[in-house]
N, C-alpha and C positions, 0 to 999 in steps of 0.2 A: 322530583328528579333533579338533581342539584349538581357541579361541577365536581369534582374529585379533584381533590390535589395530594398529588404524588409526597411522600416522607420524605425528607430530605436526605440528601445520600449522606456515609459516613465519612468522616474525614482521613482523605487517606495521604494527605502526604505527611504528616506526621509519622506516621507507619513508616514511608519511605525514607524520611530521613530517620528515623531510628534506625530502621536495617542497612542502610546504604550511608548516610549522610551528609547529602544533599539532595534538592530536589529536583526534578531537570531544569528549571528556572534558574536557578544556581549553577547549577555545572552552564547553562548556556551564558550565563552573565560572568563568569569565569569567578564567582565570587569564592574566595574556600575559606574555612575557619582555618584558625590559628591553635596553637595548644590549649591554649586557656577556654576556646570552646567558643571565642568571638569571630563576627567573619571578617576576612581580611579584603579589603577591597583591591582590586588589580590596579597596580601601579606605587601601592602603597609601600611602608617600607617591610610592612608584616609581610606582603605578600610576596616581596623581594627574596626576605629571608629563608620562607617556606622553601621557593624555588631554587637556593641554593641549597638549602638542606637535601633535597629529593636528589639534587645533582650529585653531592658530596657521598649520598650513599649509593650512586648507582656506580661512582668511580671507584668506591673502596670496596665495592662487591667484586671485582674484576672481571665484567664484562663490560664490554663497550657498548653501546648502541644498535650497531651493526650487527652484530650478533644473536642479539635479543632481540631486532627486527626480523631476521635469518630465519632463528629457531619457529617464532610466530607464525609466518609465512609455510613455513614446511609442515607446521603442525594443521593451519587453515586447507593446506594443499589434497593433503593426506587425508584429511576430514572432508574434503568437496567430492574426493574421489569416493570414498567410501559411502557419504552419503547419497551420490550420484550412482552408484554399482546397487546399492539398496533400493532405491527408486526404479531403479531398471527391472529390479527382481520382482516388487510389488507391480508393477506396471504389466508385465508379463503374466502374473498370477491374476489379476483383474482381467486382464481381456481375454484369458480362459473361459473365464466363466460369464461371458459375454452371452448372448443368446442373440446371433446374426440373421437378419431377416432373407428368406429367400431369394434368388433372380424375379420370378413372379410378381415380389410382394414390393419387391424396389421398381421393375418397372410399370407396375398398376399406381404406387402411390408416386409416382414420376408425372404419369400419363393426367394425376388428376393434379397435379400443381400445376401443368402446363397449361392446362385445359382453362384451369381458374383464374390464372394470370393472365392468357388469352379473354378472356371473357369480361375481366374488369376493366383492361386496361381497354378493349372495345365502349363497355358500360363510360368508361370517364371520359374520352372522346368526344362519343356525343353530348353527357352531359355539359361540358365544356362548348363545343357546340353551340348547344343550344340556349345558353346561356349568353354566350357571346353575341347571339342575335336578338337575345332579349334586352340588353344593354343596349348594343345597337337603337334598336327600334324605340326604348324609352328616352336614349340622345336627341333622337330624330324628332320624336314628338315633341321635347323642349325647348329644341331649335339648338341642343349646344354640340 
C-alpha cells in the first residue's frame, strides 16, 4: 500500500490567454501586449502609445466617458433588480415546499436543548471544580 500521487492538473492559462489574452497575473501587473504580440511594460513608450490609441478611439466614437459610465450603471441597475425580483420568486417557491415542524415538535425539541445545556454546563462546573482543588492540593503538597 504505497502513496498515490495525484496527475498533474492541465495547463490552463494558456487557454485563458488564448480566449481572453492575458492572464490575471497580467492584467494585475498592468502589463498589455502591443500589436506585434509583445508585451508592453507600463510606463514604457509602447505602452504610452497603446493608451493613447484606446483614448483616440473612444473620442472619435462620440461618446464621452460619462455616458458610457451612465449607460453601464443603468444596465447593472436594471439587471440587480431583475435579478433580485427572481430571487424573490425562487425564495417564495422554496419555502412552499418547506415541510414546517409542529408547536409540539418545536417545544419538545426546545425543552431537550434546554435541559442538555442545563445539564452540561452543571457537569463542567464541577468538573472545573474539582479539578481546581486537585491542583490546589498537588501545589500544597510541593510547598509551591
Amino acid at each position: 500500500m504505497g502513496v498515490r500521487i495525484p496527475p498533474p492538473l492541465p495547463e490552463f492559462w494558456p487557454l485563458v490567454r488564448a480566449q481572453v489574452g492575458k492572464t490575471p497575473d497580467e492584467q494585475a501587473s498592468g502589463i498589455e501586449k502591443d500589436g506585434a504580440g509583445k508585451y508592453a511594460v507600463p510606463g514604457s513608450e509602447e505602452a504610452f502609445m497603446a493608451t493613447q490609441s484606446v483614448k483616440v478611439k473612444n473620442d472619435e466614437s462620440g461618446s464621452n466617458a460619462i455616458t458610457g459610465a451612465a449607460a453601464g450603471i443603468g444596465q447593472r441597475v436594471s439587471g440587480t433588480v431583475a435579478d433580485t425580483r427572481e430571487f424573490m420568486h425562487d425564495v417564495r417557491v422554496e419555502m412552499k415546499q418547506v415541510t414546517w415542524p409542529s408547536k409540539d415538535d418545536v417545544v419538545s425539541t426546545t425543552t431537550v436543548v434546554i435541559a442538555t445545556v442545563f445539564f452540561f454546563g452543571v457537569f463542567l462546573a464541577i468538573v472545573d471544580w474539582l479539578v481546581q482543588r486537585g491542583v490546589a492540593y498537588v501545589f500544597k503538597i510541593f510547598g509551591v
